[in-house]
C-alpha positions in Angstrom: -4.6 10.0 -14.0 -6.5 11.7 -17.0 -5.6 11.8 -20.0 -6.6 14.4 -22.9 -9.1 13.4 -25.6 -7.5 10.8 -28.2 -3.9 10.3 -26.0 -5.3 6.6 -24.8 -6.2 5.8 -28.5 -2.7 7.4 -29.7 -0.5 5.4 -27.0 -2.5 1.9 -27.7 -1.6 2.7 -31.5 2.1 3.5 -31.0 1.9 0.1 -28.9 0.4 -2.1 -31.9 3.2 0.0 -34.7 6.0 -1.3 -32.0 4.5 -4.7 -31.9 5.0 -4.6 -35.9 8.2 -3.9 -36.1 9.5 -6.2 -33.2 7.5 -8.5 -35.6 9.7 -8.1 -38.3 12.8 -7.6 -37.1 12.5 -10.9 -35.3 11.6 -12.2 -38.7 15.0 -10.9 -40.0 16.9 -13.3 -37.7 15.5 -15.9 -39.7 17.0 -14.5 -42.8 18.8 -16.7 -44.8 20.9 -13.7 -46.9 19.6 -15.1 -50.3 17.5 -12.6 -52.5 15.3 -16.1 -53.0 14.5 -16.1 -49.2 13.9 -12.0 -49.3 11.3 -12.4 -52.2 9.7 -15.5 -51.7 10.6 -17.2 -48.2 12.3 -19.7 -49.6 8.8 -21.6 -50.8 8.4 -23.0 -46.9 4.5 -21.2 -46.5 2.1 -23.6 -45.1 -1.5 -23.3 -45.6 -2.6 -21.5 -42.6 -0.1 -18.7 -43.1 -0.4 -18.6 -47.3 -4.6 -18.5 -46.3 -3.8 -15.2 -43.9 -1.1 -13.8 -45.9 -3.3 -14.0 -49.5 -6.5 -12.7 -47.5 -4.6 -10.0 -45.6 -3.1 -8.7 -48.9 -6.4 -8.5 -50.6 -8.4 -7.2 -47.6 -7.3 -3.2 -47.5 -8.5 0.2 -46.5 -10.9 -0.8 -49.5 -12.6 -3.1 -48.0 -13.1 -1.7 -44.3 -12.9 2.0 -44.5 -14.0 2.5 -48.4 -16.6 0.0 -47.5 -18.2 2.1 -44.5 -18.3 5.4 -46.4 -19.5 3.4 -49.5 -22.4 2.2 -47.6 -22.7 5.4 -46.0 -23.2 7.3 -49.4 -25.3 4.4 -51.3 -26.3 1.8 -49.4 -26.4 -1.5 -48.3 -26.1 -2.5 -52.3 -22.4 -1.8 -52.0 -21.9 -5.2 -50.7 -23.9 -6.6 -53.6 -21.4 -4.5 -55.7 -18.3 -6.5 -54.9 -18.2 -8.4 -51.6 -20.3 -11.4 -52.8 -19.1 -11.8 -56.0 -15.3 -11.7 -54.7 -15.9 -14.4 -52.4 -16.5 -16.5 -55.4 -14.5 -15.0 -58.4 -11.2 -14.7 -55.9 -11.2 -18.5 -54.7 -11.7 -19.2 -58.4 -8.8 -17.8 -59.6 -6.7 -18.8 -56.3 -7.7 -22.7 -58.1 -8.0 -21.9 -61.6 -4.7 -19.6 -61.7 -2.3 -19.7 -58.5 -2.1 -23.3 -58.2 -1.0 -23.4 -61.9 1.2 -20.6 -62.1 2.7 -22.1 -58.3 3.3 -25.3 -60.2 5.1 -23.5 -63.3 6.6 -20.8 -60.4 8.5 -24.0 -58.7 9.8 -25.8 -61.5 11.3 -22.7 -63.7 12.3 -20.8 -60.9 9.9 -17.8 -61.7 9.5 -15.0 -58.8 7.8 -12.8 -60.8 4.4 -12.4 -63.1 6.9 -10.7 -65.8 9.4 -13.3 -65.5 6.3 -15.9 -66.6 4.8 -13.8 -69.5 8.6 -13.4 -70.6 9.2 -17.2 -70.9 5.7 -18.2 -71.6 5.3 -15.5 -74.8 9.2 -15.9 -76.2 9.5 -11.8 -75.5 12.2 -10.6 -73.8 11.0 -6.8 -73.9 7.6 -7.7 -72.5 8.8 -6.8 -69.6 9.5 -2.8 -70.0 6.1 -2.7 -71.6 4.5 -4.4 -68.1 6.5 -2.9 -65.8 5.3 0.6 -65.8 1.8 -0.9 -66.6 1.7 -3.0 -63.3 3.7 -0.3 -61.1 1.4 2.4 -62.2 -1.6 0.4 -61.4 0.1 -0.9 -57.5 0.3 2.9 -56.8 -3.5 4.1 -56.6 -3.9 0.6 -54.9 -1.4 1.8 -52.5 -2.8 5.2 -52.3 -6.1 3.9 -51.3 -4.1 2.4 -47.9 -1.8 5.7 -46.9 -4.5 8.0 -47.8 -6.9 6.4 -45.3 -4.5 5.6 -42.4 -3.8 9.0 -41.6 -7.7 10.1 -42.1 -8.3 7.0 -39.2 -5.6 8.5 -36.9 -6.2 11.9 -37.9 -10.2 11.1 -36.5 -9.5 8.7 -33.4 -6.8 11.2 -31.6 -8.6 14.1 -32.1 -7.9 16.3 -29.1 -4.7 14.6 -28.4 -2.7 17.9 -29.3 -4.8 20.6 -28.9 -2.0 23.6 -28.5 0.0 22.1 -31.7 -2.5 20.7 -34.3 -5.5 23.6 -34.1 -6.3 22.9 -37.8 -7.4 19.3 -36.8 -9.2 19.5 -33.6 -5.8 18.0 -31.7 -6.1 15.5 -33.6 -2.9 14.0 -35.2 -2.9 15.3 -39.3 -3.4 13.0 -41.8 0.1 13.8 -43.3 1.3 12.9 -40.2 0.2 9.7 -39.4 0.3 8.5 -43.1 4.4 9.1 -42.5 4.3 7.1 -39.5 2.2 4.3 -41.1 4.4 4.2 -44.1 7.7 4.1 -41.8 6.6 1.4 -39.7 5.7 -1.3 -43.1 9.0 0.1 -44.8 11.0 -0.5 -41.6 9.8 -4.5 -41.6 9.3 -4.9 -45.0 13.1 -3.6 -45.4 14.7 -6.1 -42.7 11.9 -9.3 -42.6 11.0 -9.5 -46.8 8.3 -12.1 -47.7 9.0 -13.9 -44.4 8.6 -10.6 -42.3 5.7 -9.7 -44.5 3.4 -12.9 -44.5 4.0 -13.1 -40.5 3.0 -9.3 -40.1 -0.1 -10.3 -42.8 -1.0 -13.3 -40.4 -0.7 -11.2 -37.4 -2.5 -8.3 -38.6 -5.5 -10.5 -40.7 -5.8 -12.3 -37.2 -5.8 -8.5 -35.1 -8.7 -7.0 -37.5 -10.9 -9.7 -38.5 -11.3 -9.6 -34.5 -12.0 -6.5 -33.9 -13.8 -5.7 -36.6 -16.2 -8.2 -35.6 -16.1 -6.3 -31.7 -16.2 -3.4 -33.5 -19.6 -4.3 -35.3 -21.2 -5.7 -31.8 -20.0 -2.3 -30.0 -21.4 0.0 -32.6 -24.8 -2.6 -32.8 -25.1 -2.9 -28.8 -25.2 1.4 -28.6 -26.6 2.8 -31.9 -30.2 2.4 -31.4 -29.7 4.2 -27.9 -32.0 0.7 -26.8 -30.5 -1.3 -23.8 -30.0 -4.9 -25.7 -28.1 -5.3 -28.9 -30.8 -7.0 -30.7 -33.9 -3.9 -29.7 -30.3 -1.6 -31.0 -30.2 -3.9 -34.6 -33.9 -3.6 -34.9 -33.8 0.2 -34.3 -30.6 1.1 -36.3 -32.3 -1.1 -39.4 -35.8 1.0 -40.0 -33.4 4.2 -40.0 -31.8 3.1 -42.8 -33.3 5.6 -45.3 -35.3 3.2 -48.2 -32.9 5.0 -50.8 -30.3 3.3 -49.6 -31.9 -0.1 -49.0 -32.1 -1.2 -52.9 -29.2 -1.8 -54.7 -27.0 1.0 -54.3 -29.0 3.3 -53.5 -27.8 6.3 -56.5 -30.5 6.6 -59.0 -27.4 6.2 -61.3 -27.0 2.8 -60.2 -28.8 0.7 -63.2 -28.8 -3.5 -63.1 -26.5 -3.2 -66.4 -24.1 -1.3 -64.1 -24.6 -3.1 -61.2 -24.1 -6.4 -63.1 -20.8 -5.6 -65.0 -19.4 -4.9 -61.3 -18.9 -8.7 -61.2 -15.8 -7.9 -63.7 -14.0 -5.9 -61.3 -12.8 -9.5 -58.9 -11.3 -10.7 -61.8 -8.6 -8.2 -61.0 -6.6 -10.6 -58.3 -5.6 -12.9 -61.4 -3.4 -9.9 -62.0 -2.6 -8.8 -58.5 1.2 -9.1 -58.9 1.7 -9.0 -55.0 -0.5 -12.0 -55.1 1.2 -13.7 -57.6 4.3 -13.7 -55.3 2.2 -14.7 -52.6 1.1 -17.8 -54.8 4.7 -18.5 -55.1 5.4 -18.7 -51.5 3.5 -21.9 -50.6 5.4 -24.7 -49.3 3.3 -27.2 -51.9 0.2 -27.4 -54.0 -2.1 -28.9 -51.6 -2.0 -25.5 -49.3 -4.2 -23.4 -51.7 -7.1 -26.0 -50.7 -7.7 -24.0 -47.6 -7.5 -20.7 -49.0 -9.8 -21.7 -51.6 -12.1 -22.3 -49.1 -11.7 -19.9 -46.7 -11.3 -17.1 -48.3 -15.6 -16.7 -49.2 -16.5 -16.9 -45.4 -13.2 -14.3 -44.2 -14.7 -12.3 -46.9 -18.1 -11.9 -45.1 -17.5 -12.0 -42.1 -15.4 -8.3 -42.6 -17.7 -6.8 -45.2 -21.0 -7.3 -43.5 -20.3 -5.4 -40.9 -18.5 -2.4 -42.4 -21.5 -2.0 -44.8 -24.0 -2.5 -42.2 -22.7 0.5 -40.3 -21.9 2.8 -43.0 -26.0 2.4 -43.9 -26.9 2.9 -40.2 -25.0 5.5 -40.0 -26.9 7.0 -43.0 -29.9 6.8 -40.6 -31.3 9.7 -38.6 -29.9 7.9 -35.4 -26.5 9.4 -35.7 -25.4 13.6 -35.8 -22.2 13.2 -38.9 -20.8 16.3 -38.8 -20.5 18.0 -41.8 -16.3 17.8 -42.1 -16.8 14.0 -41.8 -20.0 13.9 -44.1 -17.5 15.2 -46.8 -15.3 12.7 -46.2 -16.7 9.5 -46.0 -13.3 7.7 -45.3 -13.8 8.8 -41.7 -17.1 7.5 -41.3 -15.8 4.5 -39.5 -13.1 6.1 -37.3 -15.6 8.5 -36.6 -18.4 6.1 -35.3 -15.4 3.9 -33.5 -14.8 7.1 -31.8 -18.1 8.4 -30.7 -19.3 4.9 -29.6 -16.5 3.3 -27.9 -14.6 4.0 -24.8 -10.9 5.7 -25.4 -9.1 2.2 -24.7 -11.6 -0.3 -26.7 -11.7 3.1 -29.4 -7.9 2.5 -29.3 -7.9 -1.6 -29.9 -10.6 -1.5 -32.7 -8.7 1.3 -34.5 -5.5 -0.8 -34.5 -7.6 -3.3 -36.0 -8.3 -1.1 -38.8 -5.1 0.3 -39.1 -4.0 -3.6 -39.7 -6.7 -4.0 -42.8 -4.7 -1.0 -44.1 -0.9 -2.1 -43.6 -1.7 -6.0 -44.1 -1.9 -4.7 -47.9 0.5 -1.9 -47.9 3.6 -4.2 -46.9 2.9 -6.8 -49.8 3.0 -4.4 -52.6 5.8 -2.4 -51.0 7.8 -5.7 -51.5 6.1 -6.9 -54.9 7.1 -3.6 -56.3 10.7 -3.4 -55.1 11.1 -7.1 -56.6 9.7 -6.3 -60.3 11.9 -3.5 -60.4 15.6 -5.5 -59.0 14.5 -9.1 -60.8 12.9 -7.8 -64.2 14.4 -4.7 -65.1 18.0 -4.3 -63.2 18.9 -8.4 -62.9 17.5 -9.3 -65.8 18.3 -6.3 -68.2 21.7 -5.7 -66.2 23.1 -9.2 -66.5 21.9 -12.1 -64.3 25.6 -13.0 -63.4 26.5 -9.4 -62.7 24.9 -9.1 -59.0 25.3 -11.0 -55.7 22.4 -12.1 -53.9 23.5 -9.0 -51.2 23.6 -6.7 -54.2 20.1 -8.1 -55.4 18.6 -7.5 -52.2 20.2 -4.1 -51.5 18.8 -2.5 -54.9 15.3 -3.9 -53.6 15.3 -2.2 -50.7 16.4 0.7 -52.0 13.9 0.4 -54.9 11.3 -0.1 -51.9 12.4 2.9 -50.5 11.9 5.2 -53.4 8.1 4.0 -54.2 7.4 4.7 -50.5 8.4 8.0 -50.8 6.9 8.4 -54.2 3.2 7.2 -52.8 3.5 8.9 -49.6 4.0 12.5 -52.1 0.8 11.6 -54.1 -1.2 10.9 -50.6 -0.6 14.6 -50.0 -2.5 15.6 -53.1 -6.3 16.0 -53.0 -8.0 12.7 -53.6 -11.0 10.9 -54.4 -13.1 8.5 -51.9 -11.3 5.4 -51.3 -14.0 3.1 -52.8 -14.4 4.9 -55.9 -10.1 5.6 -56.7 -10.0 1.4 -55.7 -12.6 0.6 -58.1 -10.2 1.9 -60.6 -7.3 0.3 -59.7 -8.8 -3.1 -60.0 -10.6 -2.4 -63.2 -6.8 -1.7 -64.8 -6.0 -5.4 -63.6 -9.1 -7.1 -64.6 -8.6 -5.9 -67.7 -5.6 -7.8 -68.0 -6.9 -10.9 -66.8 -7.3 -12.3 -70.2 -3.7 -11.8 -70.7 -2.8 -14.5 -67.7 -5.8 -16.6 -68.3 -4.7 -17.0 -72.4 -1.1 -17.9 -71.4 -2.6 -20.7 -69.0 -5.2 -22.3 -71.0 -5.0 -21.4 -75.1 -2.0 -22.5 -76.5 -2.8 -20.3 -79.6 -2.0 -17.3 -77.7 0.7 -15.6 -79.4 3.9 -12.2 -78.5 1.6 -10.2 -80.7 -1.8 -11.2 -79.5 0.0 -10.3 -75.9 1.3 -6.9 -76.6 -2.1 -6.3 -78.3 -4.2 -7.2 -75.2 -2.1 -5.5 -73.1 -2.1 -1.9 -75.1 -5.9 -2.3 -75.9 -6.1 -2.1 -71.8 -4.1 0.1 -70.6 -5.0 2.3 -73.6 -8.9 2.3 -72.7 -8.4 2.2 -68.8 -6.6 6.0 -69.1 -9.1 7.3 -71.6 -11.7 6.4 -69.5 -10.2 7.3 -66.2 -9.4 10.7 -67.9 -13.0 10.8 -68.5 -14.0 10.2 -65.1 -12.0 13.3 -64.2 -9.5 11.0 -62.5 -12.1 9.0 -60.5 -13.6 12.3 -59.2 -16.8 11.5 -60.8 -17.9 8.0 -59.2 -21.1 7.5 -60.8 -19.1 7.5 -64.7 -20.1 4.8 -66.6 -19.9 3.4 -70.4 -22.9 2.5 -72.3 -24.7 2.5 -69.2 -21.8 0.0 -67.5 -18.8 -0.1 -65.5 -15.9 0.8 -67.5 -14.1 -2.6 -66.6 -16.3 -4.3 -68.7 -15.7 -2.7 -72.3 -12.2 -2.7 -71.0 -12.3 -6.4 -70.9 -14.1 -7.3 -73.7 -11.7 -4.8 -75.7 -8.6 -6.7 -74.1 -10.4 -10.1 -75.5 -10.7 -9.6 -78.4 -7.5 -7.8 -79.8 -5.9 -11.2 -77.9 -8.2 -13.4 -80.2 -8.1 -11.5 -82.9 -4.4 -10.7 -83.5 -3.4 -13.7 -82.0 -5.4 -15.5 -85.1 -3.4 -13.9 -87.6 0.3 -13.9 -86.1 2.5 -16.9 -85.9 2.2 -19.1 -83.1 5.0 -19.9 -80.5 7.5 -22.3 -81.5 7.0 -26.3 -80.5 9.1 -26.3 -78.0 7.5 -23.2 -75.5 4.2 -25.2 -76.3 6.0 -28.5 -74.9 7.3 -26.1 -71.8 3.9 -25.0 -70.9 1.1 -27.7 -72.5 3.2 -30.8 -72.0 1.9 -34.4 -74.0 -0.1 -35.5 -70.7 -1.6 -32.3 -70.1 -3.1 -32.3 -73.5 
């Protein structure tokens, strides 16, 4: 039996999307009822699953499809950019931060970053000022994983549906399979909560570190056109073009620039669906493997992905000019033309798993600021069952799918240059989370001062940019996340110098005697 161009790759998807959600609704037999076991999974996260979950989380569409058409459009330098300083900079912070805010996590009973900066800086409004701050900065980041699963479907089952989608060669449209995407992680995310979501995280970090490592070795074995893989790696490196060999290869690109691009890692102290990864763990000692880990997971998906984006910039390969446009669907596109329809099938599921092993956390993360911060907290902590708390989740859940899944519709910018943004808004509050760790000094004022400082620069510069449509905009001649942070610094020193300082007994709270 034959099957039209892209069906194979469309039914082996539809099979991996079912797998999910039998995946999570198992998961939700496990369900204790309490919003405690919805949000955090009851604290019972061991090390292996807290290591997949936390790298699955930070590992998105960023990282494998923004990568690829990254590397495509400036080189092998991209990986320079961010890959080898995250491998460092995010263990640091999973030490220097999680296992502190973990410890303080367990024994107040926090579930949220807000709930922490509430106590720790004696402001109960804090939170409506960091609410919208956080939200608005989780929705490009979510963006960046809707917007490129439906360009990955949209590319593999091209010719599927020939009759009915004209517009896209048969291929499924992006709007389409960016619905279906988004419908599958609401549907577990809804029923399995942190539970569901860190077992779909394991699952899918296990699925696409995999194949994107058989992905890499297909791609490699065929691309020189040679008959062993190692003549094909020889052959696919000389065609990378020189431009694209040093540094990033945009004349734009100066070592000032390419420098203050270690800033932009500093963004997962902020992450807030981390945070409530952190607070998962079953006890302290199960960061130690994440910390070390998480630099090797970190290469062993980058690598590749910017590897072939730079071959593909070669002369080796025809790009067509719709998918030169887009460099989202470089990837899909060279998993397409270089694999056979059921392998082309398997490796796009793993990518598809980069993409939701990120969406589902921040679906949840979201949903929780929004029932434990504003509604519980503002509404009356005594005033809502544990069913109601989890209800007004979900439906909060709900809502922000459909809101992110409106913007993906819009026209938007590459997915590299939109989630460069999005993590330059966190790392810019990184001295915010840092300062209520380590300075006892820090004071409410200095807070709300760091925090407007931020936010205030990151939307006059991302206004700008022209709303990261202009990916080579810079300050001074560097990334904007680093006058962002040094602004952020230093109204946090500065006003927190002149302000009164929190009373004894916060300080004995947080910087016990035998701490000091």
């Amino acid at each position: 039996m034959t099957f039209e161009p892209g069906v194979t790759q469309l039914v082996i998807i539809c099979i991996y999307l079912a797998l999910l959600l039998a995946l999570g609704l198992f998961s939700n037999r496990l369900f204790s009822g309490s919003s405690k076991d919805y949000m955090l999974a009851s604290h019972s996260i061991g090390p292996f699953l807290l290591l997949m979950s936390i790298f699955g989380t930070t590992m998105t569409a960023f990282a494998l499809v923004g990568s690829t058409g990254e590397s495509y459009v400036e080189g092998v330098g991209v990986y320079g950019l961010l890959a080898s300083s995250s491998g460092i900079v995010h263990s640091l912070c999973f030490f220097v931060l999680g296992v502190k805010l973990w410890s303080f996590g367990r024994k107040y009973g926090y579930t949220t970053q807000i709930e922490f900066f509430r106590d720790r800086l004696e402001s109960d409004k804090l939170g409506i000022l960091l609410f919208p701050i956080l939200v608005g900065l989780v929705i490009p980041y979510l963006l960046i994983g809707v917007m490129a699963s439906g360009t990955v479907i949209m590319a593999v089952t091209k010719g599927a549906f020939p009759t009915f989608f004209t517009a896209t060669g048969g291929g499924i449209p992006g709007w389409l399979g960016s619905l279906v995407v988004c419908g599958v992680v609401l549907i577990y995310v809804f029923f399995g909560g942190m539970r569901g979501t860190a077992w779909a995280n394991t699952f899918q970090t296990i699925v696409f570190m995999i194949l994107g490592v058989v992905t890499f070795f297909v791609i490699a074995s065929q691309i020189g056109g040679a008959k062993g893989i190692w003549e094909n790696l020889k052959i696919a490196s000389e065609s990378i073009p020189h431009d694209k060999l040093v540094r990033a290869g945009n004349h734009n690109m100066t070592y000032l620039k390419f420098a203050t691009y270690m800033f932009v890692p500093l963004s997962v102290g902020m992450f807030p669906h981390l945070f409530q990864h952190w607070l998962t763990a079953k006890k302290a000692s199960n960061f130690k493997l994440a910390v070390v880990a998480h630099p090797l997971f970190i290469m062993i998906v980058w690598a590749p992905c910017v590897l072939v984006g730079a071959w593909a910039a070669g002369n080796l390969v025809t790009i067509p000019p719709a998918v030169h446009d887009n460099p989202n669907a470089i990837l899909p596109f060279l998993v397409k033309k270089f694999s056979n329809d059921v392998l082309g099938g398997f490796l796009t599921a793993g990518v598809l798993a980069a993409i939701m092993s990120s969406l589902d956390s921040q679906f949840l993360c979201v949903g929780t600021i929004f029932t434990n911060d504003i509604v519980v907290h503002y509404g009356g902590k005594g005033r809502f069952s544990d069913k109601q708390i989890v209800v007004i989740a979900r439906v909060f859940i709900i809502l922000i799918v459909a809101i992110t899944y409106a913007l993906s519709l819009l026209d938007n910018p590459r997915v590299f240059t939109l989630g460069i943004w999005c993590f330059s808004g966190f790392s810019a509050l990184f001295p915010l989370v840092f300062a209520c760790l380590y300075w006892k000094g820090l004071t409410k004022a200095g807070a709300y001062a760091s925090v407007l400082t931020a936010i205030g620069m990151w939307c006059y510069y991302f206004y700008q940019s022209d709303f990261a449509l202009n990916p080579d905009y810079s300050v001074l001649g560097m990334m904007p996340v680093a006058p962002m942070l040094l602004g952020s610094t230093l109204a946090l020193i500065v006003v927190s110098l002149i302000t009164p300082k929190p009373s004894e007994e916060t300080l004995q709270k947080f910087f016990p005697a035998k701490d000091s």
